[in-house]
One Martini backbone bead per residue (centre of mass of N, CA, C, O) as a GRO file, in nm:
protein
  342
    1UNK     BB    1  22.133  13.947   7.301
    2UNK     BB    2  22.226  14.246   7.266
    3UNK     BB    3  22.094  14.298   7.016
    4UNK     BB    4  21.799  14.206   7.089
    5UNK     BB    5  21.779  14.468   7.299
    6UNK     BB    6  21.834  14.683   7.107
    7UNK     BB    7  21.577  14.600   6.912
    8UNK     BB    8  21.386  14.636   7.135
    9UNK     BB    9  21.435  14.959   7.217
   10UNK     BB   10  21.406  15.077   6.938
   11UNK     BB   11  21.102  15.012   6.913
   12UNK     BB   12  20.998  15.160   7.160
   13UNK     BB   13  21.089  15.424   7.063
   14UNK     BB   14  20.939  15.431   6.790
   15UNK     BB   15  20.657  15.378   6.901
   16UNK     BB   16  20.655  15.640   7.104
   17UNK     BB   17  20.693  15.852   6.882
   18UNK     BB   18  20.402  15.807   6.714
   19UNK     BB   19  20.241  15.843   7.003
   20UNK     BB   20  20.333  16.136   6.984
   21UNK     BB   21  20.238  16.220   6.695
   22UNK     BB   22  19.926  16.160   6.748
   23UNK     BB   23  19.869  16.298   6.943
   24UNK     BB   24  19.975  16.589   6.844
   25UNK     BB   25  19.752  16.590   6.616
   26UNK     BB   26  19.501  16.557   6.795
   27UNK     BB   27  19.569  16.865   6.934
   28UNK     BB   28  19.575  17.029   6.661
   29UNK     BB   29  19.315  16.961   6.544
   30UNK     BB   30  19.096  16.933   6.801
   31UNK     BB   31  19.134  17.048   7.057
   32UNK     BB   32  19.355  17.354   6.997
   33UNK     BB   33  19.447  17.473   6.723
   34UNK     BB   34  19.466  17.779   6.774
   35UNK     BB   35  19.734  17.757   6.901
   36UNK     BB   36  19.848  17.634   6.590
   37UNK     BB   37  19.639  17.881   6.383
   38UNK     BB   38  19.651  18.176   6.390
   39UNK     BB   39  19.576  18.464   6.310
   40UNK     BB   40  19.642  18.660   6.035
   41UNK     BB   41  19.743  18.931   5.875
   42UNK     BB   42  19.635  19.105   5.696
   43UNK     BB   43  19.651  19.235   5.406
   44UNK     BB   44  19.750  19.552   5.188
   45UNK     BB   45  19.542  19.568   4.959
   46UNK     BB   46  19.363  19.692   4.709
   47UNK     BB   47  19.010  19.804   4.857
   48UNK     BB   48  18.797  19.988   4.718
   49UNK     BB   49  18.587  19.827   4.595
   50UNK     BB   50  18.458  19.741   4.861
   51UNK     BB   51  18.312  19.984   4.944
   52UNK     BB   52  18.113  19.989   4.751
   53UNK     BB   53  17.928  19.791   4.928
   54UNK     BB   54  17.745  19.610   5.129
   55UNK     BB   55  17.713  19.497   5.455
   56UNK     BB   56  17.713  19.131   5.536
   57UNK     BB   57  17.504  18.920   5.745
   58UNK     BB   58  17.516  18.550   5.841
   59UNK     BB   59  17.428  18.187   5.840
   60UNK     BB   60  17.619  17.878   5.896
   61UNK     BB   61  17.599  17.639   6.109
   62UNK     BB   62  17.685  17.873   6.348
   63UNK     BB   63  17.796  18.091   6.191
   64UNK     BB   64  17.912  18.411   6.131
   65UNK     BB   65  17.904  18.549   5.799
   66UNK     BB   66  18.098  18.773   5.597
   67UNK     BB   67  18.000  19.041   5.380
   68UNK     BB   68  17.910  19.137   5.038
   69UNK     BB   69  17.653  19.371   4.839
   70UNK     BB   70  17.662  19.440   4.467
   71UNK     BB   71  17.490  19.722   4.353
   72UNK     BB   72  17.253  19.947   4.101
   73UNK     BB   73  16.998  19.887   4.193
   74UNK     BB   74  16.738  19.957   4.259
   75UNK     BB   75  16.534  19.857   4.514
   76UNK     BB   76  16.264  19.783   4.382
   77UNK     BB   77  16.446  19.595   4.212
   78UNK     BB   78  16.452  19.291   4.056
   79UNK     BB   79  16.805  19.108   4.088
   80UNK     BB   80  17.026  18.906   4.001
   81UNK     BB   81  17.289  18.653   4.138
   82UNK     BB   82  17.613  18.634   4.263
   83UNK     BB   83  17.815  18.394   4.394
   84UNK     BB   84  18.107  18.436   4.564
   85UNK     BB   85  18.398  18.202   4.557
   86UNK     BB   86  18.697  18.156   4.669
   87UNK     BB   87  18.978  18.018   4.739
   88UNK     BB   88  19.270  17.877   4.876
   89UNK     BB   89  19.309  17.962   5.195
   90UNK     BB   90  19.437  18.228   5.421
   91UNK     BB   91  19.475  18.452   5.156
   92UNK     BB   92  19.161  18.427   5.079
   93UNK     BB   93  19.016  18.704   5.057
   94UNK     BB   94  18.858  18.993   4.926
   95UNK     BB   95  19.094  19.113   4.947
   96UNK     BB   96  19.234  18.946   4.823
   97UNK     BB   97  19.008  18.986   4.541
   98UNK     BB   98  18.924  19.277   4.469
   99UNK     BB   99  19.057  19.302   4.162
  100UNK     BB  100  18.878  19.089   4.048
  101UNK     BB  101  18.615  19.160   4.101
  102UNK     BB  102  18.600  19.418   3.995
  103UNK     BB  103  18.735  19.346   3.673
  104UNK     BB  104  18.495  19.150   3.635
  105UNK     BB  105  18.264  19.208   3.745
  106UNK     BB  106  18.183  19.542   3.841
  107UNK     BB  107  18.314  19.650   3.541
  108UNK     BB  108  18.163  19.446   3.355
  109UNK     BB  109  17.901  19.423   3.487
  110UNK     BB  110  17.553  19.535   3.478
  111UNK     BB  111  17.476  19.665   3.817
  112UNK     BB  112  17.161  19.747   3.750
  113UNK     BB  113  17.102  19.438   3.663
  114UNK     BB  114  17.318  19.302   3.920
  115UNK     BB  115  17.429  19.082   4.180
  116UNK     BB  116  17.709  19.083   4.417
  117UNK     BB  117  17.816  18.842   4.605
  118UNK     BB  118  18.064  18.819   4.929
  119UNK     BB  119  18.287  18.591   5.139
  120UNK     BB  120  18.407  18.490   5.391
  121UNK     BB  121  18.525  18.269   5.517
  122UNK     BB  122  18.617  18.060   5.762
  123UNK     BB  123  18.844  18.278   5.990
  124UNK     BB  124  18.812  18.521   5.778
  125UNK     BB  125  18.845  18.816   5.924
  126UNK     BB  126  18.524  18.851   6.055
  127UNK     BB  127  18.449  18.514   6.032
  128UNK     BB  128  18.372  18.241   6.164
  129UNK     BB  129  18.568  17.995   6.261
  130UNK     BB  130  18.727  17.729   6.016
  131UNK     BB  131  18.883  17.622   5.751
  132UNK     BB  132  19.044  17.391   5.778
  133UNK     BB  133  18.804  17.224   5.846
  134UNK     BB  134  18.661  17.268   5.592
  135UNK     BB  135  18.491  17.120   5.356
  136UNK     BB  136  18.328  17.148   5.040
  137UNK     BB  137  18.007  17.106   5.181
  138UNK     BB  138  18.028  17.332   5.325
  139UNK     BB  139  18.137  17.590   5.130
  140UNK     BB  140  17.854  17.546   5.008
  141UNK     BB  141  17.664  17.587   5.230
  142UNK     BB  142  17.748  17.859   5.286
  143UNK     BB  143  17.656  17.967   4.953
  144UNK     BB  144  17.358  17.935   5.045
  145UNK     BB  145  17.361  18.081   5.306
  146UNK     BB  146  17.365  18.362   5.121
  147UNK     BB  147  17.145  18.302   4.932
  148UNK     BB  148  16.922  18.315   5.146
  149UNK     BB  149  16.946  18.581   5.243
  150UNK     BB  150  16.931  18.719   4.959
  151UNK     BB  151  16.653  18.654   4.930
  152UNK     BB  152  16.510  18.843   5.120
  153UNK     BB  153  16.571  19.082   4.969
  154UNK     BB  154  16.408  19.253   4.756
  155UNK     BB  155  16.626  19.319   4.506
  156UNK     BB  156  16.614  19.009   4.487
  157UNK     BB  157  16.615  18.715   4.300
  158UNK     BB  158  16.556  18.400   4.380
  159UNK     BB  159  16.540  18.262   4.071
  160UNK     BB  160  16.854  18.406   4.012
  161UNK     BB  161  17.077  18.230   4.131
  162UNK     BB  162  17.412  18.221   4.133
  163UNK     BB  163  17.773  18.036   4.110
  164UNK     BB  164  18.083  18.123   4.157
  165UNK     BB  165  18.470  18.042   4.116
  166UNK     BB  166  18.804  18.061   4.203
  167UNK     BB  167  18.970  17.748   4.180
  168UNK     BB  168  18.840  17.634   4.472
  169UNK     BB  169  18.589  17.780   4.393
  170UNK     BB  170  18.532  17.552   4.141
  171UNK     BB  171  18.443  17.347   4.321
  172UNK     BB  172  18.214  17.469   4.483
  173UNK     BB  173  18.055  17.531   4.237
  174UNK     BB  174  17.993  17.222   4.158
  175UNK     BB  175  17.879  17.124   4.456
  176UNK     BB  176  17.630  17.368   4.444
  177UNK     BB  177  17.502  17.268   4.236
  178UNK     BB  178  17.478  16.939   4.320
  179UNK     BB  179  17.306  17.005   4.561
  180UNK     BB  180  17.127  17.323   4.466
  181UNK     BB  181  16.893  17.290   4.239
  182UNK     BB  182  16.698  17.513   4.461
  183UNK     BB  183  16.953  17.757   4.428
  184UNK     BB  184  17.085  17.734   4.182
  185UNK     BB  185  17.070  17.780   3.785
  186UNK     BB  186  17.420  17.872   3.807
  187UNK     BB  187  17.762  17.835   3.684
  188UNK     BB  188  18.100  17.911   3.783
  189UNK     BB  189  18.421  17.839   3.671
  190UNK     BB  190  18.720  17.950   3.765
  191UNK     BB  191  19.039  17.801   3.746
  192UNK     BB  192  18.872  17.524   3.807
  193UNK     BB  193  18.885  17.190   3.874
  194UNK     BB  194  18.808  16.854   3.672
  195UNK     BB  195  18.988  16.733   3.935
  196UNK     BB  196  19.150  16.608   4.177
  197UNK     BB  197  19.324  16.692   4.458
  198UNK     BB  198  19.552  16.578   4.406
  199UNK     BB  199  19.640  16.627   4.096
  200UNK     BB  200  19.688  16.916   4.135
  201UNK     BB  201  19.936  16.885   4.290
  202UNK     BB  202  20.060  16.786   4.047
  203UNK     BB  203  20.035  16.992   3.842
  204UNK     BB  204  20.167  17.215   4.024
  205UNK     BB  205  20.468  17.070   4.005
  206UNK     BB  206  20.504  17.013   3.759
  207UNK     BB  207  20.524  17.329   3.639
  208UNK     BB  208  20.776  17.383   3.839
  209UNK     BB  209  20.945  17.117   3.693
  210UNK     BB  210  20.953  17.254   3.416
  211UNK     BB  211  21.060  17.571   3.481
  212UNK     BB  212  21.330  17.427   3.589
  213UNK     BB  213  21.386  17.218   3.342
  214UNK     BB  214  21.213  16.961   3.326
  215UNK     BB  215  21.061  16.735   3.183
  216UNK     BB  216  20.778  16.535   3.152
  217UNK     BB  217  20.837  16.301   3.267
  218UNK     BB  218  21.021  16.428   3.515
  219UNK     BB  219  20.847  16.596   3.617
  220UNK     BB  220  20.592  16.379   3.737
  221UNK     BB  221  20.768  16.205   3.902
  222UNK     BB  222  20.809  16.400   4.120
  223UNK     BB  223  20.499  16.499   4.152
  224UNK     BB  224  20.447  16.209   4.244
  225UNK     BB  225  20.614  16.194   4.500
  226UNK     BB  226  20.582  16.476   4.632
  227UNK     BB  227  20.299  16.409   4.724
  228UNK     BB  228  20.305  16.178   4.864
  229UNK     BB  229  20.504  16.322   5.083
  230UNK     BB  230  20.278  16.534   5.167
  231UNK     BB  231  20.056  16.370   5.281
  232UNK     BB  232  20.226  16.228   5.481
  233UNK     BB  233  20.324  16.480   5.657
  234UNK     BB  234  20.049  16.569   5.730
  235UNK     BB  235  19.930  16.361   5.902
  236UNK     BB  236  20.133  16.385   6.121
  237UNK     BB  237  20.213  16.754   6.076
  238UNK     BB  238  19.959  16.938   6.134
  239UNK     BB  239  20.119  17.260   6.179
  240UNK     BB  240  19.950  17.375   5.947
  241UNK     BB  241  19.639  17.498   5.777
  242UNK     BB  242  19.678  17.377   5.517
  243UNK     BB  243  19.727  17.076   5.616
  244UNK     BB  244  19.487  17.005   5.775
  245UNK     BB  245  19.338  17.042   5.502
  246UNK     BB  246  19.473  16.828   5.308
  247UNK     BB  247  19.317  16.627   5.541
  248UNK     BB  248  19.021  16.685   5.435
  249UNK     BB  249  19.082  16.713   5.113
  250UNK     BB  250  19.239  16.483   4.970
  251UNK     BB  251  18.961  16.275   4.872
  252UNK     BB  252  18.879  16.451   4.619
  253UNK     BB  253  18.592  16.462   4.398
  254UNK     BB  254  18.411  16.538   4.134
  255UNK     BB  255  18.214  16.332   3.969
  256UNK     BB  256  17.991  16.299   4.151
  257UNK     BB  257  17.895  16.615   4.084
  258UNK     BB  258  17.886  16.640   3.771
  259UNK     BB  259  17.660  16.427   3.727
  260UNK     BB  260  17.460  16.584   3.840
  261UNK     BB  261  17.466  16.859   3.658
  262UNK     BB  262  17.151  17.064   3.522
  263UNK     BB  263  17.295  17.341   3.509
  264UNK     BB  264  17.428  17.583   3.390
  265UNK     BB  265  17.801  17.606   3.282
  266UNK     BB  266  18.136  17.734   3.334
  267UNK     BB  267  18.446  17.665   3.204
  268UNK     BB  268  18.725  17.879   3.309
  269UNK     BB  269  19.039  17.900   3.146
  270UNK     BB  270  19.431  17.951   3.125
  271UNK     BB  271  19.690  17.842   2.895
  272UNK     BB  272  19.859  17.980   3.166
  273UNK     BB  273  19.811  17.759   3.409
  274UNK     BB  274  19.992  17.611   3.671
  275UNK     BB  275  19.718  17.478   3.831
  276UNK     BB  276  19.559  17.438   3.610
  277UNK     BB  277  19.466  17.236   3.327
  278UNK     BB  278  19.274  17.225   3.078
  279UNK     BB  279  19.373  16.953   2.945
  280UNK     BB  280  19.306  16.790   3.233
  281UNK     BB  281  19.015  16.869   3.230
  282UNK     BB  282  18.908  16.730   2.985
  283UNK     BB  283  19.027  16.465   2.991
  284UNK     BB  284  18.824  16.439   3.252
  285UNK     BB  285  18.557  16.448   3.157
  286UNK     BB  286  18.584  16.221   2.949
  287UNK     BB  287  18.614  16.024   3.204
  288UNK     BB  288  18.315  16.101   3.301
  289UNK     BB  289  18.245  16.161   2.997
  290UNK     BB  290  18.230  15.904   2.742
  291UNK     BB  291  18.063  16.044   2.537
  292UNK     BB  292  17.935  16.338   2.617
  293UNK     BB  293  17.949  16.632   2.720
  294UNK     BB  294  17.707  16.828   2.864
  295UNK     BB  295  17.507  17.048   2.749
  296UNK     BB  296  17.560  17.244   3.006
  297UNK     BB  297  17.828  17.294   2.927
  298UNK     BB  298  18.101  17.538   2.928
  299UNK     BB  299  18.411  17.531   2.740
  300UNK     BB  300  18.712  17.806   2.824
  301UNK     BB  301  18.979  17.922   2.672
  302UNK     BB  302  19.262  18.156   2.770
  303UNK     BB  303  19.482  18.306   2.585
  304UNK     BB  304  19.727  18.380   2.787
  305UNK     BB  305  19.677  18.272   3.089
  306UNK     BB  306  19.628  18.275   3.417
  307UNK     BB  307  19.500  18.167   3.712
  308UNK     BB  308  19.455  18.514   3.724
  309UNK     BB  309  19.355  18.611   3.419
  310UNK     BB  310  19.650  18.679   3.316
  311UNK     BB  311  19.888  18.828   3.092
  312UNK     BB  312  20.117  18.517   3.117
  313UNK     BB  313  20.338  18.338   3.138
  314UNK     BB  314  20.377  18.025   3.311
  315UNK     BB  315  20.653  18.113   3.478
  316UNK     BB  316  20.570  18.350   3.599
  317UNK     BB  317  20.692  18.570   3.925
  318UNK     BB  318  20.626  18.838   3.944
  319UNK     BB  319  20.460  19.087   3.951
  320UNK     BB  320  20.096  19.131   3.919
  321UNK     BB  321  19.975  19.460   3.921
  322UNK     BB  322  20.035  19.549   3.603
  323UNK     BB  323  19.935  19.345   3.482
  324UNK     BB  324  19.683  19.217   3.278
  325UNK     BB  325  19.348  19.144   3.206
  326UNK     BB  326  19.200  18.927   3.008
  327UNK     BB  327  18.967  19.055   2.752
  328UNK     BB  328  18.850  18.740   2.690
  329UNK     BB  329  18.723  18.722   2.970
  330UNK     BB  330  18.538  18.969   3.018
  331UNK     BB  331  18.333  18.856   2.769
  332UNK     BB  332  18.282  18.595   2.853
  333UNK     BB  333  18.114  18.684   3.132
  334UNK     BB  334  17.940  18.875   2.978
  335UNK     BB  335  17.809  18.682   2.787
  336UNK     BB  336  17.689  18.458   2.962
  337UNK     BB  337  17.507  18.594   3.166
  338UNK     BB  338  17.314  18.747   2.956
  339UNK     BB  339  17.217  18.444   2.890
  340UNK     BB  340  17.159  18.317   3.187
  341UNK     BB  341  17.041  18.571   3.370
  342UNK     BB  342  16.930  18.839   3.179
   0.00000   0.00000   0.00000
């Protein structure tokens, strides 16, 4: 009698923690994330690049976003556009994007003939909202409320505006793509996934644990074990905003929108990308289209390229600021462009 007391006493202490957990769980992500999520000091990357642009607000969805629009074309002159979507995380921001947009975009691109614009994220900067609760579709829609912006700006070509993005922002090219194609012409996937948001996360620890020295049975096992408990306990604890967002976008696939795209798309990736796999993404395509990958679709990897489009080994984790970007990169975005937008 004393035992089943015991085990009564027990379940229902274990049953009051989850009631405890679900709580809290529910006033960290609805009721008052603020309290749990506040903004971060930007950090203090080289941002002179920036200073180049025009800035600009616009509307999406009720939020008001912050960003930039750079060209050197006359004013007169009606010019293509490239909308720039930035990666995951609160520290995605134009601010550390800015060398990046810098030497593959405004210093390779001839800006006399095409505009680039680049915005903050929901939350990020200057602009309004939260990005950990934005999922895929929201983030496309807000890159389609800046095309509609420069849209009406003298200097922009409304019927040649593409869509680029970086990393997760080569998701949200995906997405922008197949939802708006009387808004986007063409699109550049850089170091995006051509697979689900779990996959990368395998992705992403296999390569951890190859470099610590696991082989790749070892290395996935584990990476699949690690990833279903980062799952469980971010549904649980989302009490940072990566956790938010990984439970927002956790069953996100591309599949059902790259089946939509019928704008010429250019996916590029880097031979030593420890966060994407070029062959994993390839893979991926083929298990999407068991045919053949369609013709409007352009994939080129960058040999000895990093996530970051640097030239450095898959496993390197020094400094990056001194690093160089492969210009095997920077070639292929300015034949693309020229031949798609130009």
């Amino acid at each position: 009698m004393a035992n089943y007391l015991a085990l009564k006493k027990f379940v229902k202490l274990l049953l009051a923690l989850f009631l405890l957990i679900a709580l809290v769980s529910l006033y960290a992500n609805m009721l008052h994330p603020r309290l749990f999520f506040g903004k971060k000091a930007l950090s203090s990357p080289d941002t002179t690049a920036m200073n180049k642009g025009r800035d600009i607000t616009f509307n999406s969805g009720g939020a008001a976003l912050k960003g930039k629009i750079f060209t050197t074309a006359p004013s007169e002159r009606k010019v293509p556009l490239i909308v720039f979507c930035v990666g995951s995380g609160d520290g995605s921001t134009m601010r550390n994007y800015a060398k990046m947009i810098d030497t593959l975009l405004l210093q390779n691109l001839p800006m006399d003939s095409i505009a680039v614009l680049c915005f903050e994220k929901r939350g990020l900067g200057a602009s309004e909202g939260d990005w950990y609760s934005a999922d895929f579709e929201q983030r496309a829609a807000d890159a389609k409320a800046a095309a509609d912006y420069a849209a009406t700006l003298p200097y922009i070509d409304g019927h040649r505006m593409a869509i680029a993005g970086h990393s997760q922002g080569g998701w949200i090219t995906q997405v922008g793509l197949a939802q708006y194609p009387e808004t986007f012409v063409a699109g550049i996937s850089m170091a995006g996934p051509a697979f689900p948001v779990r996959e990368q996360l395998v992705n992403d620890y296999v390569n951890q644990y190859r470099c610590a020295g696991a082989n790749e049975a070892d290395a996935m096992k584990k990476a699949e074990r690690q990833v279903s408990m980062d799952l469980f306990v971010t549904r649980f604890f989302p009490f940072q905003p990566n956790w938010a967002q990984l439970q927002v976008i956790k069953d996100f696939d591309p599949g059902i929108y790259l089946k939509k795209i019928n704008a010429p798309i250019l996916f590029l990736w880097g031979s030593h990308d420890a966060l994407v796999s070029p062959e994993w993404c390839k893979a991926s395509l083929k298990k999407y289209f068991p045919g053949n990958i369609p013709a409007n679709f352009d994939t080129l990897t960058i040999t000895g390229a990093t996530h970051s489009f640097k030239l450095a080994d898959i496993c390197y984790h020094g400094p990056s600021s001194q690093v160089p970007y492969a210009p095997e990169c920077k070639e292929a975005l300015l034949s693309w462009v020229r031949k798609k937008l130009l």
